[in-house]
C-alpha positions, 0 to 999 in steps of 0.5 A: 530921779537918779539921786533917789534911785541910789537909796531906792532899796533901804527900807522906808524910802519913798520918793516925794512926787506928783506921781505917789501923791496919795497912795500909801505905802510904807516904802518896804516894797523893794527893800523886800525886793532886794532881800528876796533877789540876794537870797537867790543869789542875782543882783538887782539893778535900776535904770531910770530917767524922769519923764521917761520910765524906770526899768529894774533889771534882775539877773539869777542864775537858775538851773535848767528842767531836764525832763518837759512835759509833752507838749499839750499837757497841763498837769496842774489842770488835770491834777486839779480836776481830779476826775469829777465833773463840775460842769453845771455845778453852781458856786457862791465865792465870798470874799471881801478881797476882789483880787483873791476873789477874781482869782478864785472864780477864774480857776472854778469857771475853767474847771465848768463851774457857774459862779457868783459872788459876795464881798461879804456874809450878810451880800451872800445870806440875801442872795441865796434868800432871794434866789431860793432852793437849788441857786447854788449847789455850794459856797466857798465861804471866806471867814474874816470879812467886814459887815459878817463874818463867815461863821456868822454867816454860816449860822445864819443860813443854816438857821433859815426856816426853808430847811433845803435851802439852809443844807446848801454845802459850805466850805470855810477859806480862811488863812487860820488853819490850826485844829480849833478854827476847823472845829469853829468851822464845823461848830458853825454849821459848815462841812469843810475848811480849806486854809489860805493860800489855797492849795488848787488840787486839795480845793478840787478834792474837797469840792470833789467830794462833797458835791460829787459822791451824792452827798448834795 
């Protein structure tokens, strides 16, 4: 409505409709959205009319590129694939978050992966049991995840009594980056550690490396 439009950016303000019924939120989304445009300098604006929509207009001044790229490069794409092929190569993604897990799989699928996926440890230990030997040339292995864990998982595997199938290649994704959670990563059993946010072009080196220079 108009009269909450005017109070729409204070923090913990959520309007009362049939339309919000249900969905939780704690009312800081555009208070945060305000504090990030003033930050760059713009100003943010709200038009709306019940029934019909609302539409939040913001306006910053930012500065023009002076030099583009040829048309028809992608530098992130190249320097993201590095010069590995990865066509073929087969990756398990697990993670219990779907959206990181769809982005995820996106970016490996345009670099020629095959991929599959696990919402948790104990989905991915009965998929690579069950497929056997050779199903999958690595796992990206997220660690905090309900039902198990990413170092337990780790464990797991490479505690199995079929000794190729417990040397697949690991590589923990994880949001804790500090010295000790790489050392809990390797203690687990894993052979890399990649910290959250992912960073496109150190994920394609590490996977580069291992499954590339003959160590699979």
């Amino acid at each position: 409505t108009p009269e909450f439009a005017k109070k729409v950016f204070q923090p913990f303000e959520r309007e009362r409709s049939s339309t919000v019924s249900g969905i939780q939120g704690t009312g800081l989304g555009m208070s945060i959205t305000r504090n990030i445009v003033n930050l760059m300098h713009g100003t943010i604006d709200v038009v709306t009319a019940p029934g019909r929509g609302t539409e939040f207009i913001i306006r910053v001044a930012l500065r023009l590129v002076k030099e583009q790229e040829p048309a028809g490069v992608n530098p992130q794409k190249e320097h993201r694939t590095g010069d590995g092929d990865f066509t073929g190569k087969k990756v398990l993604v697990v993670e219990d978050n779907e959206l990181n897990r769809e982005i995820a799989l996106e970016i490996l699928m345009e670099a020629g992966f095959q991929v599959d996926e696990a919402e948790d440890g104990s989905v991915a230990l009965e998929k690579l049991c069950s497929l056997g030997p050779g199903a999958y040339d690595l796992v990206l292995m997220d660690i905090q995840m309900p039902v198990m864990d990413g170092y337990q998982a780790a464990r797991m595997i490479r505690g199995l009594d079929d000794r190729k199938l417990a040397a697949v290649p690991i590589i923990a994704m994880t949001a804790n980056a500090f010295d000790e959670d790489r050392k809990a990563a390797l203690e687990a059993g894993m052979n890399g550690h990649l910290a959250k946010p992912l960073d496109v072009g150190k994920m394609f080196s590490v996977l580069e490396e291992i499954l590339c220079s003959g160590e699979n």
